[in-house]
C-alpha positions in Angstrom: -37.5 48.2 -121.8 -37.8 48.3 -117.8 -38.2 44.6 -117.6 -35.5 43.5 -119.9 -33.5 46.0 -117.2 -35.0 44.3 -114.7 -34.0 40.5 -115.9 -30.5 41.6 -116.7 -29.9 42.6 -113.1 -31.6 39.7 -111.5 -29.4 37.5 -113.7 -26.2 39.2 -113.3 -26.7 38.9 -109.5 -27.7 35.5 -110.5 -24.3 34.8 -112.1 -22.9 36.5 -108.6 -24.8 34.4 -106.4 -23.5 31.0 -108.2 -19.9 31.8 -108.5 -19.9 33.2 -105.3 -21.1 29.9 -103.9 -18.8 27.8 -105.8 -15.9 29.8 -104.4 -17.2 29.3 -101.2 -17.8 25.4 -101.7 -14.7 25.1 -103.8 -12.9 26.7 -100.3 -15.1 24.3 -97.7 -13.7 21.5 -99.9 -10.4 22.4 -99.7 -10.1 23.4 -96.1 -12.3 19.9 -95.6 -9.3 18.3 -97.4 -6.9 20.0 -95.4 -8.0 19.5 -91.9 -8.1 15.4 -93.0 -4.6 15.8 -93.8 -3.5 17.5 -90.7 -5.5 14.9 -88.5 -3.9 12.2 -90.5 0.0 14.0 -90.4 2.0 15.4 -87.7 1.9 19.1 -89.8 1.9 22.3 -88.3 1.6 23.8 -91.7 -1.5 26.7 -91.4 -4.9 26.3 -93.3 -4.6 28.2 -96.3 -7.8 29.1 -98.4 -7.0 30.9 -101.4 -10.1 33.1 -101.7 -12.6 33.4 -99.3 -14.8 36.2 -97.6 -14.1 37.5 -94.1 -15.7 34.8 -92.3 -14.4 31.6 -93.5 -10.9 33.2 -93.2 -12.1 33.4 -89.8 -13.2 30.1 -89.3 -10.2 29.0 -90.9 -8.1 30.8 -88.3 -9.9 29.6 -85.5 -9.8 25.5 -87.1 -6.2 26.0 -87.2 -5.7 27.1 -83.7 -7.7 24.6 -82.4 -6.1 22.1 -84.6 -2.6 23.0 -83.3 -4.0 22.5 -79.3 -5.4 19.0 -80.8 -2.4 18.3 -81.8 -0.3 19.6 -78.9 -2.1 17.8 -76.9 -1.7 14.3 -78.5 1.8 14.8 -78.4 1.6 15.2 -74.9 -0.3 12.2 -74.2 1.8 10.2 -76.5 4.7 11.5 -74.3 3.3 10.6 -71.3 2.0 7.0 -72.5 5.6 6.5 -73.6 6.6 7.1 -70.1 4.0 5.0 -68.4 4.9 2.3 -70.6 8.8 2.5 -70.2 8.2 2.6 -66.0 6.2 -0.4 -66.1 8.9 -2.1 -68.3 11.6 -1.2 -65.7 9.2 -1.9 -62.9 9.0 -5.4 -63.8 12.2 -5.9 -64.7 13.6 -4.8 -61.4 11.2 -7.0 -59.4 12.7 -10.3 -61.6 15.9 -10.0 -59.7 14.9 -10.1 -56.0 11.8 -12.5 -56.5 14.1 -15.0 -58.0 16.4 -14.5 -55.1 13.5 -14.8 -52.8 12.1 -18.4 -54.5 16.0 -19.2 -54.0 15.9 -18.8 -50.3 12.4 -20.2 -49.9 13.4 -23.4 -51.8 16.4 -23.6 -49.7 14.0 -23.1 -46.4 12.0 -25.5 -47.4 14.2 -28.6 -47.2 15.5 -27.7 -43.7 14.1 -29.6 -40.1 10.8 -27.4 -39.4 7.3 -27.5 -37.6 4.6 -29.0 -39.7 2.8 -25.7 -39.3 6.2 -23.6 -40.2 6.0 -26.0 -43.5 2.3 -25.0 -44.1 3.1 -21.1 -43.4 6.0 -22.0 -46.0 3.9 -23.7 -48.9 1.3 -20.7 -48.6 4.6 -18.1 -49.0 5.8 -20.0 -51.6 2.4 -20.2 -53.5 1.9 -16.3 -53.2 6.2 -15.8 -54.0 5.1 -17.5 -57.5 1.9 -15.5 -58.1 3.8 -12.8 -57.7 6.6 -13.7 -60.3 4.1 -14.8 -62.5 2.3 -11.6 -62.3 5.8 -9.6 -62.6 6.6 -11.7 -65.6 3.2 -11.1 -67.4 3.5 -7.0 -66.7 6.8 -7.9 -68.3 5.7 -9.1 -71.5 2.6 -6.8 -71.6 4.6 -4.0 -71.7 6.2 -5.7 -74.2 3.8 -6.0 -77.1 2.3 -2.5 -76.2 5.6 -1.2 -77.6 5.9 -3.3 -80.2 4.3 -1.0 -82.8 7.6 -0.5 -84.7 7.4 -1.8 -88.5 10.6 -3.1 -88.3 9.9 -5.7 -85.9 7.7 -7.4 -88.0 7.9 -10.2 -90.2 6.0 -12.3 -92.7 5.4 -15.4 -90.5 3.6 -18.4 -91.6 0.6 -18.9 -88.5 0.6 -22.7 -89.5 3.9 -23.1 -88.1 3.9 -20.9 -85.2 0.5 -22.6 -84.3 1.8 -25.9 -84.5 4.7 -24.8 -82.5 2.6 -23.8 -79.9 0.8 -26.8 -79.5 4.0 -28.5 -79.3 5.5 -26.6 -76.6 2.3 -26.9 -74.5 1.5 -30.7 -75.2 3.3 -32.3 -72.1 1.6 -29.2 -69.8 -2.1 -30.7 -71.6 -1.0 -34.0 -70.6 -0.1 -33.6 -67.0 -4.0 -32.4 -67.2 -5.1 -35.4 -69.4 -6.2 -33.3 -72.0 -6.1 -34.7 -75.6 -6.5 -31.8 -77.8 -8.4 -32.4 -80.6 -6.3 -30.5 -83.7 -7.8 -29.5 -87.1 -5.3 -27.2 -88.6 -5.8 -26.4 -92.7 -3.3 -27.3 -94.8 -3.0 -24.3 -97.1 -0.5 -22.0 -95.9 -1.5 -18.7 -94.0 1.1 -16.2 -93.8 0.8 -12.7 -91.9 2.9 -9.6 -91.3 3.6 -9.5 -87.5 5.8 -9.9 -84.9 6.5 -14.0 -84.2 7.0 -13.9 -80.9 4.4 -11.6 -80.5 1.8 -14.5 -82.4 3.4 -17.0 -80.6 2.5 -15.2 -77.3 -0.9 -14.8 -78.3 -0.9 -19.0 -78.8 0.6 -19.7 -75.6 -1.8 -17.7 -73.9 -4.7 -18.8 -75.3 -3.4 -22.7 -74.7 -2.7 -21.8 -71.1 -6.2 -20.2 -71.0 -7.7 -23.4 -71.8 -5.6 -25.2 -69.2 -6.8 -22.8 -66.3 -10.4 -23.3 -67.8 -11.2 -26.7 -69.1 -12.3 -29.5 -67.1 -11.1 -32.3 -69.4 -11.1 -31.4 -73.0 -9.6 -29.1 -75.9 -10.4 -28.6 -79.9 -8.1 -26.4 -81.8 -9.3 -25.3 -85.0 -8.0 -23.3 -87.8 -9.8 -22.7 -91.4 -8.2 -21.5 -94.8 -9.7 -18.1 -94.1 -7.7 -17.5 -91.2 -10.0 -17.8 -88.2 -8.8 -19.9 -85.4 -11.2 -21.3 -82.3 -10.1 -22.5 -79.1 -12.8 -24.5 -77.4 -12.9 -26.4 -74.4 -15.9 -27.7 -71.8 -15.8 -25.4 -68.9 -18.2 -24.2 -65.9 -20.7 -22.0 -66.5 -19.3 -18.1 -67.0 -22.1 -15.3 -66.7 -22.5 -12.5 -70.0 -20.8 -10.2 -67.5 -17.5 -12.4 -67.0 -17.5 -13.5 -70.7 -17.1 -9.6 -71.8 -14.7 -8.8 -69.2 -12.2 -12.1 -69.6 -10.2 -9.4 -72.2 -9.5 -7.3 -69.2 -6.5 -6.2 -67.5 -6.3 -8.1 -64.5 -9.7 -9.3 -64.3 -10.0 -13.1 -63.5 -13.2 -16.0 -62.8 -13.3 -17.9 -59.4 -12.0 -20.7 -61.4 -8.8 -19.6 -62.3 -6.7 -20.4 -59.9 -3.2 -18.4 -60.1 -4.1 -15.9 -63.2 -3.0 -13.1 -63.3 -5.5 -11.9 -65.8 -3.1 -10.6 -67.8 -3.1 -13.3 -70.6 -6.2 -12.8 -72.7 -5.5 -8.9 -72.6 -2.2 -9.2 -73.9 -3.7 -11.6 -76.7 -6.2 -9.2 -77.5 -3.8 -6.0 -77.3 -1.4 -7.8 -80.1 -4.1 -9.2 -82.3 -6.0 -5.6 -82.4 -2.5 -4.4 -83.1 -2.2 -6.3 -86.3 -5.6 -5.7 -87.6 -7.2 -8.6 -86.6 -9.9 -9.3 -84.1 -10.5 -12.0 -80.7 -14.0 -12.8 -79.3 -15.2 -15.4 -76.6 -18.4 -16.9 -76.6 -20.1 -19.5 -74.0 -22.6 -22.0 -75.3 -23.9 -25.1 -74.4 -21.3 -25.5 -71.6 -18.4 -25.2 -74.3 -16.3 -22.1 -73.9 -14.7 -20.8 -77.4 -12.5 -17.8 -78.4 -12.6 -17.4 -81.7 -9.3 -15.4 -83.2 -9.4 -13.8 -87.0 -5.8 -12.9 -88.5 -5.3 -10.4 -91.0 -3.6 -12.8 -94.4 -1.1 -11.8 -96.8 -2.2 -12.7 -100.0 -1.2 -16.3 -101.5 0.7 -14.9 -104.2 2.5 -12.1 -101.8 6.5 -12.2 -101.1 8.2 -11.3 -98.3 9.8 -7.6 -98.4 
C-alpha cells in the first residue's frame, strides 16, 4: 500500500512541477512578446503577466521600469537629433546669403587696376570664398536627406531615367575633362520607392566623384538586378582611405576642392532606402558599386 502512496504523491507533485512550468513558460513567452512590442512601439502601456509567482512579477516590474528610461531616453535623443539637424539646416542657409554677397564683391574686385601680387592674394581668396560655398551648399543638402525620412516624400521613381538624367546633366562637365563615359544601362525598367531628388543626388555625387578622381576615363554600369558600378582609373588609394571615402568630411590628397561631403550624403540616402554603397580599388581601377532596393515588375504606384 505504502508505495502506491508513495507514487501517487511523487506524481501529483509531478503534475505540479509540469503545470507550474508551463505557467511559468507560457508567462516568459508572453512578457518575451511584450517587451518586442514595446521596443518596436512608442507604448507606455505596463507589462502585464496574468499569472505568475512573486519573482517574475518582480522581474516584470523591474523590465518595465527600465523599459520606460529606454524609452525616455530615445525620445530625448531623437529630440536633440532633431535640433542638431534643424541648426545645421539654418546654419547653412544663413551663410548662402553673405558668401554670395562676398563672391559679388570679389568678382567685382577682381576686374579693377591692381598689383600683380594684389591679383594673386585675390585668386587665392576667391578659390577659398568658393570652397567655402561649396562646403555651405553641401552641409545644405546633407541636412537635407537626413530629414528626409518622411513617407510622404517619396515616390515610385523609375532609376533608368533618373540615371540617364544624371549622365545628361553632367556630360559637358566630363567633357571639359575629356572623359568619354563608357554607358551600359539595362533596358528593363527598375522602379523604386524613394525620394527623386534624393536618387538624383546620389547620381550627381557619384558622377562628380569620378570627376575629382579619374585621370581620363569613366564606365557606368547598371544590371537588371539593380546594382549600379561607377568605375574609373585613378591613383592608387590605401585600405585605410578606401574605408573612410564614406566619411563626413574626410577627403584623399587628390581631391582637390571636396568637401568630403558627397560620398556620405550618397551613402546616408541609399542606407536610408534599404539599399547598400561599397568602393573597392583594384588593378588601378577605382569602383563603387551601389545596390537599390526594386519594386516588383508587376507593382503599381500607390
Amino acid at each position: 500500500m505504502l508505495p502506491w502512496i508513495i507514487c501517487a504523491v511523487l506524481g501529483a507533485a509531478a503534475l505540479f512541477l509540469a503545470a507550474k512550468l508551463f505557467y511559468i513558460q507560457r508567462d516568459l513567452n508572453s512578457l518575451t512578446r511584450q517587451i518586442g512590442e514595446k521596443l518596436r512601439d512608442d507604448t507606455n502601456t505596463a507589462l502585464v503577466l496574468s499569472g505568475g509567482g512573486r519573482s517574475l512579477r518582480k522581474f516584470a516590474g523591474e523590465m518595465d521600469r527600465e523599459l520606460k528610461k529606454l524609452r525616455a531616453m530615445e525620445q530625448q535623443y531623437l529630440s536633440g537629433d532633431r535640433r542638431v539637424k534643424n541648426a545645421v539646416t539654418s546654419i547653412s542657409h544663413d551663410l548662402r546669403t553673405p558668401l554670395t554677397a562676398i563672391s559679388g564683391y570679389l568678382e567685382l574686385l577682381s576686374e579693377q587696376e591692381l598689383p600683380e601680387a594684389a591679383h594673386r592674394y585675390l585668386a587665392v581668396i576667391e578659390s577659398r570664398t568658393a570652397q567655402m560655398r561649396q562646403l555651405t551648399e553641401e552641409l545644405f543638402r546633407y541636412s537635407i536627406i537626413l530629414s528626409e525620412e518622411d513617407d510622404s516624400l517619396t515616390e515610385t521613381v523609375c532609376i533608368n531615367e533618373v540615371l540617364e538624367e544624371s549622365v545628361a546633366a553632367y556630360y559637358a562637365a566630363l567633357q571639359q575633362k575629356q572623359i568619354v563615359p563608357d554607358i551600359s544601362i539595362t533596358e528593363q525598367t527598375l522602379k523604386c520607392r524613394c525620394s527623386r531628388s534624393g536618387l538624383t543626388r546620389v547620381f550627381m555625387n557619384l558622377l562628380n566623384n569620378a570627376l575629382k578622381y579619374s585621370t581620363g576615363d569613366l564606365r557606368i554600369a547598371m544590371d537588371s538586378s539593380g546594382v549600379l558600378r561607377f568605375s574609373n582609373h585613378a591613383a592608387p588609394i590605401g585600405k585605410t582611405q578606401l574605408e573612410q571615402l564614406f566619411e563626413r568630411y574626410y577627403t584623399v590628397e587628390s581631391a582637390q576642392h571636396s568637401t568630403g561631403l558627397g560620398l556620405s550624403i550618397a551613402r546616408t540616402f541609399t542606407e536610408q532606402i534599404g539599399g547598400s554603397i561599397a568602393a573597392d580599388y583594384a588593378d588601378g581601377m577605382l569602383t563603387i558599386t551601389v545596390r537599390l532596393p526594386q519594386l516588383p515588375l508587376n507593382a503599381s504606384e500607390p
